[in-house]
N, C-alpha and C positions, 0 to 999 in steps of 0.2 A: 613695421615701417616698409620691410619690404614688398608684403603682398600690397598693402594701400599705392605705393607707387607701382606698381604691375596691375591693380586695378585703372588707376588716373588711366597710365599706359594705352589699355583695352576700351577706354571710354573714348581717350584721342584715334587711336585706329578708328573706331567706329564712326568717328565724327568725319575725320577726312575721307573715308569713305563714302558715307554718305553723300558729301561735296565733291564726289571724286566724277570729273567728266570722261565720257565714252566706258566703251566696251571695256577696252583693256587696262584701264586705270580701276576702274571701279569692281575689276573682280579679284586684282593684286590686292587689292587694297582692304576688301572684304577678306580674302584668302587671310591674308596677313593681320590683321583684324581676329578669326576667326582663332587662327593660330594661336597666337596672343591670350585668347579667350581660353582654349584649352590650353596652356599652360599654368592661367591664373587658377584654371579649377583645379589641377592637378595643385598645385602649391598649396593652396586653401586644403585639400583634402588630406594633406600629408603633414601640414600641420597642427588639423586634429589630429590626426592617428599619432600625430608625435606626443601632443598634449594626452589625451587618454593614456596610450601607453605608459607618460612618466606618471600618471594618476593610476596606474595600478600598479606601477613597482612599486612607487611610495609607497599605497599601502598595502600590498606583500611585503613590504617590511617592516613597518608598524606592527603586522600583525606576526610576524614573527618575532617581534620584539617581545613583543606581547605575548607569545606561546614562551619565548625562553625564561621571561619572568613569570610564569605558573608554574613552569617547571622548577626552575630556582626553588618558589616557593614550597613547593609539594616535596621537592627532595630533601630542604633544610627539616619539614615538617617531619619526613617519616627519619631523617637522623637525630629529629627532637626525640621522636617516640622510640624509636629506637633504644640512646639514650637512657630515656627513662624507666624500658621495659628491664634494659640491662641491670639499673641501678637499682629498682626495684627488686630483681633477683638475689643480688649481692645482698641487700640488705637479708633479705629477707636467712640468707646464709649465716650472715654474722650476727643474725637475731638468736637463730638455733645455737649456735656457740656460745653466746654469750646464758641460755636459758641453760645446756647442759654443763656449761661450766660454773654455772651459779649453784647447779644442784652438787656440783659435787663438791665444791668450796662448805656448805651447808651439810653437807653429811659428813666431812673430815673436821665441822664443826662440834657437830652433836655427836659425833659416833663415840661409843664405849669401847673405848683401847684395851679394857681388860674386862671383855664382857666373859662371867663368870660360866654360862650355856656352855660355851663354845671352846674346843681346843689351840693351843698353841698353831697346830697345822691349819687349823680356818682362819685364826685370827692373820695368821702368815700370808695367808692366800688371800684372801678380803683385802691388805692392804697393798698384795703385790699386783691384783687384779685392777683397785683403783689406780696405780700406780699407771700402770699400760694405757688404761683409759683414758688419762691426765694425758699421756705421751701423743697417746692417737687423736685427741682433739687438737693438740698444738699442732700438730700433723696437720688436719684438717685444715685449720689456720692458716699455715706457711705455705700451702698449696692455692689459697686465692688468690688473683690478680690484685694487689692492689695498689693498681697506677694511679686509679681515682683519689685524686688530693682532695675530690669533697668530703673524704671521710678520715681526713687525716689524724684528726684528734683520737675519735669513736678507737681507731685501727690500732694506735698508739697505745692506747688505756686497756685496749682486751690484749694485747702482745704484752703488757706489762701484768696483767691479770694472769693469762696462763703462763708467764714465768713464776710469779707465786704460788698458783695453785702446781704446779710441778717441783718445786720447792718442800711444798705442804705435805707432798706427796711421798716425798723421800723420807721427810723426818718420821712421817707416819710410818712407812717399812722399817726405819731407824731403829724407831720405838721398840722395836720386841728385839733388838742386838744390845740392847743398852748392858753396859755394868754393872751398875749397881741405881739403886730408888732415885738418888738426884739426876742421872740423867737422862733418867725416864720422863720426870717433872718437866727439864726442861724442853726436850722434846717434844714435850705433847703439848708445851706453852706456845714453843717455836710455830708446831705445825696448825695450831688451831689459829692464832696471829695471824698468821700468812693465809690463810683459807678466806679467813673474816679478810683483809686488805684487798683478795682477790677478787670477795664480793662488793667491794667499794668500787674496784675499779669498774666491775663488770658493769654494774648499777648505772655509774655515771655516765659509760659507753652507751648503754640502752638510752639514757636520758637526752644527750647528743643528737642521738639519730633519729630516735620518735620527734626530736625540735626542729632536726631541719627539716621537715616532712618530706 
C-alpha cells in the first residue's frame, strides 16, 4: 500500500509539473518530481531484496530441516544396526554355552562311573576335571552383560541349567567318596537327573532364541 501511494505520489509530481508555468516553478517542480521518483525506485528495490531475502532464509531452513531429519534418520538407523550387531553377538555367546553345556549334561549322562579300564586316580580326575569345567562355563555365563530384557527367558532357563549341571557335577565327584553301594546308586541317580533337567533347560533356551529371530 505504501509503494502504490508513493507511486500515485510521483505520477501527481509529474503531472503538476508538467502544468507547472515559468522557469522556476517548472524545474522545482520536475527536481521534486524527480526526487520523488528516486525514492519510489529505491523503495520498490528494497522491497524485493526484502522479499528474496525472506525467500531464502525460508528455505535455508527448510533445508535444514530437512538435513536434521536425515540425520535423525541415519543415526536412529546405525543405533538400529548397531543394536542388532550387538545382539547378534550375545546370541551367538549364549548359543556356544548353551551347545557346551549340553555336551556335558550328556556325557555325565552316559558316562561309566565305574569304568572297569580305568583306575580310581582317572576316574577321580575325569570327574574333578568336569567338575572345573561345569565351574568355568557358569563363569563364562555370569560374565555376560545381560541388561538385555529381550532375552530374559532364554537367560533365565540356561542360569537354571548351569546350576544343575554344576549340581550333577558334584554328585559325580561325590560318587567315588560314597560309603557303601546304596549311596553310590543314589548319586549317580541324583547326578544323571540333574544332567538330563539341565538338558531340558538348555533345549528350551536354544528354542526361545532361534524363535525370536
Amino acid at each position: 500500500m505504501l509503494l502504490t501511494m508513493m507511486c500515485g505520489l510521483t505520477l501527481i509530481a509529474y503531472m503538476i509539473a508538467i502544468n507547472a508555468q515559468g522557469p522556476v516553478r517548472m524545474s522545482l517542480s520536475y527536481l521534486l518530481a524527480t526526487v520523488l521518483l528516486a525514492a519510489n525506485v529505491w523503495a520498490i528495490v528494497q522491497h524485493v531484496n526484502i522479499g528474496l531475502d525472506s525467500i531464502k532464509t525460508e528455505e535455508l531452513r527448510r533445508l535444514e530441516a530437512e538435513k536434521r531429519k536425515v540425520e535423525e534418520r541415519v543415526l536412529s538407523q546405525e543405533e538400529a544396526l548397531k543394536t542388532n550387531k550387538d545382539r547378534m553377538s550375545f546370541v551367538a555367546k549364549l548359543n556356544t554355552i548353551i551347545t557346551t553345556g549340553t555336551a556335558y549334561g550328556t556325557s555325565m549322562m552316559n558316562i561309566d562311573l565305574q569304568d572297569r579300564n580305568a583306575e580310581l586316580e582317572t576316574l577321580l580326575g575325569r570327574a574333578g576335571d568336569t567338575k572345573k569345567k561345569v565351574e568355568d562355563l557358569r563363569g563364562e555365563f555370569e560374565k555376560l552383560s545381560t541388561a538385555d530384557n529381550f532375552f530374559a527367558e532364554p537367560l533365565t532357563l540356561i542360569k537354571d541349567g548351569l546350576q544343575l549341571l554344576t549340581e550333577a557335577a558334584q554328585y559325580y565327584q561325590q560318587y567315588y567318596y560314597s560309603d557303601d553301594s546304596d549311596q553310590e546308586a543314589l548319586r549317580e541317580r541324583v547326578m544323571r537327573q540333574k544332567a538330563s533337567n539341565a538338558n531340558e533347560k538348555f533345549q528350551r533356551a536354544s528354542v526361545l532364541i532361534a524363535s525370536s529371530g
